[in-house]
VOGU-3710 file (C-alpha; in Angstrom, 3 decimals, decimal comma):
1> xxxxxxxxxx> 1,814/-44,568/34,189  0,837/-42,194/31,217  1,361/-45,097/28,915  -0,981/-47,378/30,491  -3,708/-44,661/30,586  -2,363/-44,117/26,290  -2,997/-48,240/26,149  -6,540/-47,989/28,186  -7,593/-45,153/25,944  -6,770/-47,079/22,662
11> xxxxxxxxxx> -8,374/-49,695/23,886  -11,994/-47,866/24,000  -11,912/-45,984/20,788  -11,693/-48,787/18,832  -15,030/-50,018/20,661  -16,372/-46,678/20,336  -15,994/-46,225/16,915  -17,491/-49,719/16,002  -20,443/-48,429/17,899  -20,604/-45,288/15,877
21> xxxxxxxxxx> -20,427/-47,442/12,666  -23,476/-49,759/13,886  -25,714/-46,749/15,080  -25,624/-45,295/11,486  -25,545/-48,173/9,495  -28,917/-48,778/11,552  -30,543/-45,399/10,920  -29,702/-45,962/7,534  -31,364/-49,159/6,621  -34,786/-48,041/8,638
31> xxxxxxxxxx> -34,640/-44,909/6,660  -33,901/-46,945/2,988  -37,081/-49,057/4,308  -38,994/-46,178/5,112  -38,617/-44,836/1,694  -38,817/-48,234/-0,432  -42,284/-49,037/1,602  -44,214/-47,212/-0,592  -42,579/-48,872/-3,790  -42,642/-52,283/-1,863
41> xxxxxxxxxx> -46,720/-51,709/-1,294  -46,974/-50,793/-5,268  -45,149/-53,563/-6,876  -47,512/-56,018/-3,974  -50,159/-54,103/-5,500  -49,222/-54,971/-8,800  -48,462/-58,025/-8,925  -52,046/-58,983/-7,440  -53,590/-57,085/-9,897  -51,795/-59,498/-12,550
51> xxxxxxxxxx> -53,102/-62,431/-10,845  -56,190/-61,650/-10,338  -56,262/-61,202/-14,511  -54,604/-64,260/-15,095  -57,387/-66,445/-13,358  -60,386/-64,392/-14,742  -58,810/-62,979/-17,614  -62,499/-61,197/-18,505  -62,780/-60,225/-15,214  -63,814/-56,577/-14,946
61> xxxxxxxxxx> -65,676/-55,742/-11,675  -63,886/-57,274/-8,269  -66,853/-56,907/-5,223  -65,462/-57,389/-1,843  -67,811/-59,909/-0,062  -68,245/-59,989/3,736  -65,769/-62,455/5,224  -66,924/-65,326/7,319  -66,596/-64,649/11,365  -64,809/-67,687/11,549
71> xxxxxxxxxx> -61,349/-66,269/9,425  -60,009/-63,073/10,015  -58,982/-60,622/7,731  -55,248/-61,223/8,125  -56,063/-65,175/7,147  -58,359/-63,847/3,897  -57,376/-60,259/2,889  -59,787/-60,758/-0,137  -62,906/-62,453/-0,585  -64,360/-60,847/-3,842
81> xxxxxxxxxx> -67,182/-61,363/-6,382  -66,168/-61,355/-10,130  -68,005/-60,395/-13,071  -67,317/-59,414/-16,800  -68,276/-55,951/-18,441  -71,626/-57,363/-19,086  -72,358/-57,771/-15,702  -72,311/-61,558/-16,366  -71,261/-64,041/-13,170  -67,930/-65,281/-13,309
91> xxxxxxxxxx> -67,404/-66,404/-10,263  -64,969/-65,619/-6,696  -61,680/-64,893/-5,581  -60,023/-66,109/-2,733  -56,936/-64,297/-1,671  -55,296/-66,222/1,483  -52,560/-65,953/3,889  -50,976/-69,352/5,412  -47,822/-69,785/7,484  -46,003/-72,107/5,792
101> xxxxxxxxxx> -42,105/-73,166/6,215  -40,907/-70,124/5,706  -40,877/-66,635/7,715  -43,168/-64,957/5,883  -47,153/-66,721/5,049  -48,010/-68,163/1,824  -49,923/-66,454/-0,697  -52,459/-68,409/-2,317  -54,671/-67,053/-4,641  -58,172/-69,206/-5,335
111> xxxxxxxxxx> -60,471/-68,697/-7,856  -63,981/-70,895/-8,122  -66,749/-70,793/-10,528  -70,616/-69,323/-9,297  -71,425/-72,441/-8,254  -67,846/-73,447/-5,991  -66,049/-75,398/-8,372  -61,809/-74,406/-8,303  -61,203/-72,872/-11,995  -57,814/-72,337/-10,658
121> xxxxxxxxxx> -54,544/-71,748/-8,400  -52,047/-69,539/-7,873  -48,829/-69,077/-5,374  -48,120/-65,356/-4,947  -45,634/-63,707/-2,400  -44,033/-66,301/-0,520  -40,769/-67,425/1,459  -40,430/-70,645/0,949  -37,021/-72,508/0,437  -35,934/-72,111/-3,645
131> xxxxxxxxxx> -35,920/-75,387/-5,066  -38,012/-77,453/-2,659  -40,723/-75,381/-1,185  -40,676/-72,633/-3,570  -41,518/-75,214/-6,734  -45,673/-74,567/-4,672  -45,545/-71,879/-7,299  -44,878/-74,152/-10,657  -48,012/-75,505/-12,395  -47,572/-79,360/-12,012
141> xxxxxxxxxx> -48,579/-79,014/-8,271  -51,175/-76,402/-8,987  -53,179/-77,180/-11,481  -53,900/-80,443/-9,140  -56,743/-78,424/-7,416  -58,534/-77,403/-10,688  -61,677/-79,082/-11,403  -63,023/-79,998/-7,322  -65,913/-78,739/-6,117  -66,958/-77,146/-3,157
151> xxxxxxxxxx> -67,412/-80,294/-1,171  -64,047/-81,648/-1,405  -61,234/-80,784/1,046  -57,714/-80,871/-0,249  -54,799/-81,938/1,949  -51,441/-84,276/1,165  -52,060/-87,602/2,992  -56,085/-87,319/1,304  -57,926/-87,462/4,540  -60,529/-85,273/5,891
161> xxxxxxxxxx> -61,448/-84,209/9,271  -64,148/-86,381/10,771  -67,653/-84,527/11,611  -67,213/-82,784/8,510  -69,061/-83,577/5,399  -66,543/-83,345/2,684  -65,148/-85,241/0,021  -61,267/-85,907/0,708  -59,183/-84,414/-2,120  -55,690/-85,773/-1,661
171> xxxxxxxxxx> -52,676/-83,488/-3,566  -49,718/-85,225/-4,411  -47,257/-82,749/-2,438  -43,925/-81,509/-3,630  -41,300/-84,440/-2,594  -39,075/-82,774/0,318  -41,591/-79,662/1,125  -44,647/-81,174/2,661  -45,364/-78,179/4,869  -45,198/-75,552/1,814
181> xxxxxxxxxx> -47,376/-78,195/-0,183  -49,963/-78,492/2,568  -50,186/-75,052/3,121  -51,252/-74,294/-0,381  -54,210/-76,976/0,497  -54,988/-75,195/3,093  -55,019/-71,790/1,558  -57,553/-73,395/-0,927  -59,394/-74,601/1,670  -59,982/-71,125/3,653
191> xxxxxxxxxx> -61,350/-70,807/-0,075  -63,595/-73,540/-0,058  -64,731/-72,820/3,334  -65,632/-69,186/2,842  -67,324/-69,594/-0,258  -69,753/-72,631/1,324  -70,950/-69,906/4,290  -71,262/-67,323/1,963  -73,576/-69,753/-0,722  -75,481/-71,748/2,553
//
């Protein structure tokens, strides 16, 4: 009898030790994120700072504009007027936020001239699959979307949605990552959208 209690009582420690091992592994990777968030927010931070150079390099004064009722600010964090040191009119940026394949949305940053047309694209913080999805960011697909104005809606198969009068804009998407490639059009077209209410 005392060696089946012996047996019984080996059998829980093991159990109750891997339970020990998953508690604290647990509070340690909350507290490691608790302590990188602040790092995490700065190098986001960062990083849009850099973009927002690279497509108005004599950018100096970013405006926040009041967004549209029709996006929320979780769909467009940032909807800003750009101008140099002079004061002189170069145009807005479009930050937006679109689920793509990934878990985590697309960042696509837009920037148009005063009068609507795209100067220029870029793909920030994304999750998209490396080597399919995540090729969104290279130039070849981007730099497809320079050039349109703000009549034109962008999408892969080049249609646009009836009752609206826009020109269609078709992007040739990236082979094997149509959903990444489509949300970038419509990340630009959030863009498009917001700027046309704001100019109307």
């Amino acid at each position: 009898m005392p060696k089946s209690v012996a047996l019984k009582d080996r059998g829980v420690m093991p159990a109750l030790i891997l339970f020990l091992i998953c508690l604290v592994s647990t509070a340690a990777l909350a507290m490691t994120y608790e302590l990188t968030a602040e790092r995490r927010a700065l190098l986001v931070e960062t990083a849009l700072l850099e973009n927002k150079q690279l497509l108005f390099p004599n950018g100096e004064e970013f405006t926040p504009l009041e967004l549209p009722e029709e996006f929320s600010p979780e769909q467009i964090p940032l909807f800003e007027a750009v101008r140099a040191a002079d004061g002189t009119e170069l145009g807005y940026l479009v930050q937006a936020m679109v689920k793509g394949y990934g878990s985590d949305p697309v960042e696509v940053l837009t920037a148009l001239s005063p009068t609507g047309e795209v100067l220029g694209v870029l793909v920030g913080d994304n999750a998209e699959t490396a080597g399919l999805g995540k090729r969104i960011e290279e130039a070849e697909f981007r730099d497809q979307f320079s050039g349109y104005q703000l009549s034109s809606f962008f999408s892969t198969d080049g249609q646009s949605p009836s009752g609206l009068n826009l020109e269609p804009a078709k992007i040739d998407s990236i082979s094997g990552a149509t959903i990444s490639s489509e949300a970038v059009c419509t990340g630009v077209n959030w863009a498009t959208t917001a700027l046309r209410g704001l100019l109307d």
